[in-house]
C-alpha positions as CSV (number, residue, x, y, z in Angstrom):
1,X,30.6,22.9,-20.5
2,X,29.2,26.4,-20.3
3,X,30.2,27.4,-24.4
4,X,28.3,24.0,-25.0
5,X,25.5,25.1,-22.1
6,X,25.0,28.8,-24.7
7,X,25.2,27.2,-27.6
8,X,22.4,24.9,-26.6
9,X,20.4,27.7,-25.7
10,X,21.3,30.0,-28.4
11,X,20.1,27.5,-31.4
12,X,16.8,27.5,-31.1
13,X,16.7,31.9,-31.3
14,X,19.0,31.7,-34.3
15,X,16.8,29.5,-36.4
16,X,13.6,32.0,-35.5
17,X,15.6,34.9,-36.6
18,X,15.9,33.6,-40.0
19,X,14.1,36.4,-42.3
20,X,12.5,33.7,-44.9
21,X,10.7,31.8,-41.1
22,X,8.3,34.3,-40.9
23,X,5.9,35.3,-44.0
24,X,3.3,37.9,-42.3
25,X,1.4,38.6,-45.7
26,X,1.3,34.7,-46.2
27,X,-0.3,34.3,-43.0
28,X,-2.4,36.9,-43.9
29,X,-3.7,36.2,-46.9
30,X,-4.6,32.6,-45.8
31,X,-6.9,34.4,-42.9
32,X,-8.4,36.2,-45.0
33,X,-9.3,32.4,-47.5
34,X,-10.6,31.1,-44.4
35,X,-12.8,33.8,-43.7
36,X,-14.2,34.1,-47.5
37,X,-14.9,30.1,-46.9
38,X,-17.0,30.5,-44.0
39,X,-19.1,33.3,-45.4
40,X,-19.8,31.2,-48.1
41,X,-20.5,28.2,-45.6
42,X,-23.2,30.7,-44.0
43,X,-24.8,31.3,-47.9
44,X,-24.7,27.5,-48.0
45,X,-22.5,27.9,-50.8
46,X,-20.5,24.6,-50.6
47,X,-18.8,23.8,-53.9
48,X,-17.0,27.3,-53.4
49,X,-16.3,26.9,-49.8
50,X,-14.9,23.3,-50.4
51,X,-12.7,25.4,-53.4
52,X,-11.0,27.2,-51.2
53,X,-10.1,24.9,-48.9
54,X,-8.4,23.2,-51.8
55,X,-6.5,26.1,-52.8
56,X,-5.5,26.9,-49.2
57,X,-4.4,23.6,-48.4
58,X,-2.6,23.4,-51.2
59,X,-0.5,26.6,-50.9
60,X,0.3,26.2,-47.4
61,X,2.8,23.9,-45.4
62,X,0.5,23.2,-42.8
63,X,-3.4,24.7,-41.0
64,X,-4.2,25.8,-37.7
């Protein structure tokens, strides 16, 4: 009962300490999209705003 009690426990740590679950530079680069697309909201530019949304939500799994 307590090997199975570990292994429960343990599972969900191994699968974050896989080296292709965490992408900084991915996560980065889709910050810094999402900042160009509000600056060009604010110069009411909204064909290129609504272009990188596109392209972001097309290259990432999921948004915040």
């Amino acid at each position: 009962m307590r090997m199975l009690t570990t292994l429960f426990f343990s599972l969900p740590i191994l699968s974050f300490s896989n080296s292709n679950y965490y992408e900084p530079e991915d996560w980065k680069k889709y910050h810094e999209q999402i900042n160009r697309a509000e600056n060009f909201i604010i110069d009411e530019q909204f064909q290129e705003t609504l272009n990188i949304y596109n392209d972001i939500f097309n290259s990432f799994d999921f948004s915040f």
